[in-house]
C-alpha positions as CSV (number, residue, x, y, z in Angstrom):
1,X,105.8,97.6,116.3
2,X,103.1,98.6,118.4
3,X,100.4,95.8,119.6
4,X,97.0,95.9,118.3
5,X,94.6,97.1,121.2
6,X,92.6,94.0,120.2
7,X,95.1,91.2,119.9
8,X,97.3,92.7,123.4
9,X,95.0,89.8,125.4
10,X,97.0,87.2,123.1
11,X,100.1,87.6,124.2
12,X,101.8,86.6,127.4
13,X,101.9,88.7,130.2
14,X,105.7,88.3,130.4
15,X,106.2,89.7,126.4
16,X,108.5,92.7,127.0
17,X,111.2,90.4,128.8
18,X,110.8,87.6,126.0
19,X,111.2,90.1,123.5
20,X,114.2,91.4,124.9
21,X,115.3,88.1,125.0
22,X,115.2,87.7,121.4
23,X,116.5,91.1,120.2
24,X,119.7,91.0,122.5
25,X,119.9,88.0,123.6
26,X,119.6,85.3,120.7
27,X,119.9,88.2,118.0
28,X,122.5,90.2,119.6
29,X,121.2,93.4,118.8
30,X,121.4,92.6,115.2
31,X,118.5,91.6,112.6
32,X,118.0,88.7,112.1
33,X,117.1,88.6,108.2
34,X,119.6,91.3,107.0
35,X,122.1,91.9,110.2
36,X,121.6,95.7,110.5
37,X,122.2,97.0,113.8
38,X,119.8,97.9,116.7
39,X,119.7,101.9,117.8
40,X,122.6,102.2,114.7
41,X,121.8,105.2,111.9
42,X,122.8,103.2,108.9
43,X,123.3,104.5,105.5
44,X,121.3,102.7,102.5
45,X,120.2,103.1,98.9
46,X,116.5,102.4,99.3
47,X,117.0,99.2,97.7
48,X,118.0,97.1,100.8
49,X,121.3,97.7,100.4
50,X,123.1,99.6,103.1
51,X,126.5,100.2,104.6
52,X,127.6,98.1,107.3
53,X,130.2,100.5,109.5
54,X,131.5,96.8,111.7
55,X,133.0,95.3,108.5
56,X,133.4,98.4,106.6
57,X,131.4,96.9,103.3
58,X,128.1,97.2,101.8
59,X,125.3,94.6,102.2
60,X,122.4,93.7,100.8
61,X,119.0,93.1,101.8
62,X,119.5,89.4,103.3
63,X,123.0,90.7,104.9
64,X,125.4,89.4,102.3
65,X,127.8,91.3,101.4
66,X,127.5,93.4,97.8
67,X,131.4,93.6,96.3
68,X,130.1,95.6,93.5
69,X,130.3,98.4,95.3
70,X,133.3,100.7,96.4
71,X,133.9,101.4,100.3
72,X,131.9,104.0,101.4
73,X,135.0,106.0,102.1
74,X,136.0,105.8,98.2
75,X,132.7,107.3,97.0
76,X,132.2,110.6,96.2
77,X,128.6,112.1,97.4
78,X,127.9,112.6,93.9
79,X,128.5,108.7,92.7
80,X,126.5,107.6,95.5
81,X,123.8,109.3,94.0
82,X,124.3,107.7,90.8
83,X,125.2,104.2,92.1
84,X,121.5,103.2,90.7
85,X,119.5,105.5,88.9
86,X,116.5,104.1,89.4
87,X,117.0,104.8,93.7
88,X,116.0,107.4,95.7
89,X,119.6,109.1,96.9
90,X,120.9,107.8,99.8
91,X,119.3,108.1,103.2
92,X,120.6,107.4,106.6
93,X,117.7,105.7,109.0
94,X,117.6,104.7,112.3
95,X,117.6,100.6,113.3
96,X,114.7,99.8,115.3
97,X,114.4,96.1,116.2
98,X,111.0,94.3,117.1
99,X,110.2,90.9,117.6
100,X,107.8,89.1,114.7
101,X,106.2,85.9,114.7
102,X,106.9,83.9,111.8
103,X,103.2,82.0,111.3
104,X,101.5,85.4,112.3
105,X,99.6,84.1,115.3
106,X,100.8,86.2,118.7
107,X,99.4,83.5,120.6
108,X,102.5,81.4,119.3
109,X,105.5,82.6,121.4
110,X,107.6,79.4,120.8
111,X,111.3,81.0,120.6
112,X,111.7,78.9,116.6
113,X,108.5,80.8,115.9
114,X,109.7,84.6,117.2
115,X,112.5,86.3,114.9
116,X,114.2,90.0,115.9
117,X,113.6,91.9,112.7
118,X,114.1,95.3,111.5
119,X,111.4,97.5,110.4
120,X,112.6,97.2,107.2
121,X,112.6,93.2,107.3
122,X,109.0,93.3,109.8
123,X,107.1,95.4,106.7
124,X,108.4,92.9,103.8
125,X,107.8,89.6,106.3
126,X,104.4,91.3,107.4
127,X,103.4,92.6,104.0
128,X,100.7,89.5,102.7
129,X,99.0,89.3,106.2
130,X,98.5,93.3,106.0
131,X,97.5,93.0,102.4
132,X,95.0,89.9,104.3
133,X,93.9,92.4,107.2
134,X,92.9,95.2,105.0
135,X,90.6,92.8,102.5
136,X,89.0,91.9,105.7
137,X,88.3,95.2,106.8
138,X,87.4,96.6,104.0
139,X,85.1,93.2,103.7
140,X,83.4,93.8,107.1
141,X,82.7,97.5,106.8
142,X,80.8,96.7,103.2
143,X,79.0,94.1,104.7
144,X,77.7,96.4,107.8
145,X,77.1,99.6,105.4
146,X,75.0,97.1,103.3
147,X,72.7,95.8,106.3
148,X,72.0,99.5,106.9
149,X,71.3,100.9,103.5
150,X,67.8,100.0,101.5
């Protein structure tokens, strides 16, 4: 994910190679919540689970597997699409690994605090604190439009 203009002065100057040190070093190019694969298309149902192609099985949204389902191979394109009626079809998306801090404070680069997520996993981890950000926003600009109008 892309740094905030206003928070870049937080973190260290040597962020991209600590990063990478997380994503493919600790990580090893996988996620570290659900396992998907950095730079892989992977297939999923919208749901969180998706098809993992290294141990040919499906997996849910914390990267266990899901034996309820048949190998990808076995399905027919129409009983994916009825696999759960209440999904989207399935779509195939690209993997894109960042690095997230856990507490939500950049300043804190301790490696237990950094984790190589997914944007899937990065959206659901960051979720509250952007619910949090755009309260505050919303907050500040009321308060400013209310100094200004009689």
């Amino acid at each position: 994910m892309p740094i905030a203009p206003e928070h870049r002065w937080l973190y260290p100057i040597d962020w991209p190679e600590l990063s990478k040190l997380i994503r493919f070093r600790r990580a090893k190019g996988r996620c570290e919540h659900c396992q998907r694969p950095h730079g892989r298309d992977v297939i999923h149902l919208g749901n969180g689970t998706w098809w993992d192609e290294d141990s040919a099985a499906w997996r849910d949204g914390k990267g266990r597997r899901v034996r309820a389902l048949a190998p990808l191979g076995d399905l027919l394109p129409i009983q994916l699409m009825l696999i759960d009626i209440d999904s989207p079809p399935p779509r195939v998306t690209r993997v894109v690994l960042a690095t997230a801090h856990l507490n939500h404070d950049p300043g804190d680069n301790r490696p237990r605090n950094l984790a190589a997520l997914c944007q899937r996993c990065h959206m659901i981890h960051d979720a509250a604190e952007h619910r949090r950000r755009r309260w505050l926003n919303r907050y500040r600009l009321r308060a400013i439009r209310d100094l200004f109008t009689l």
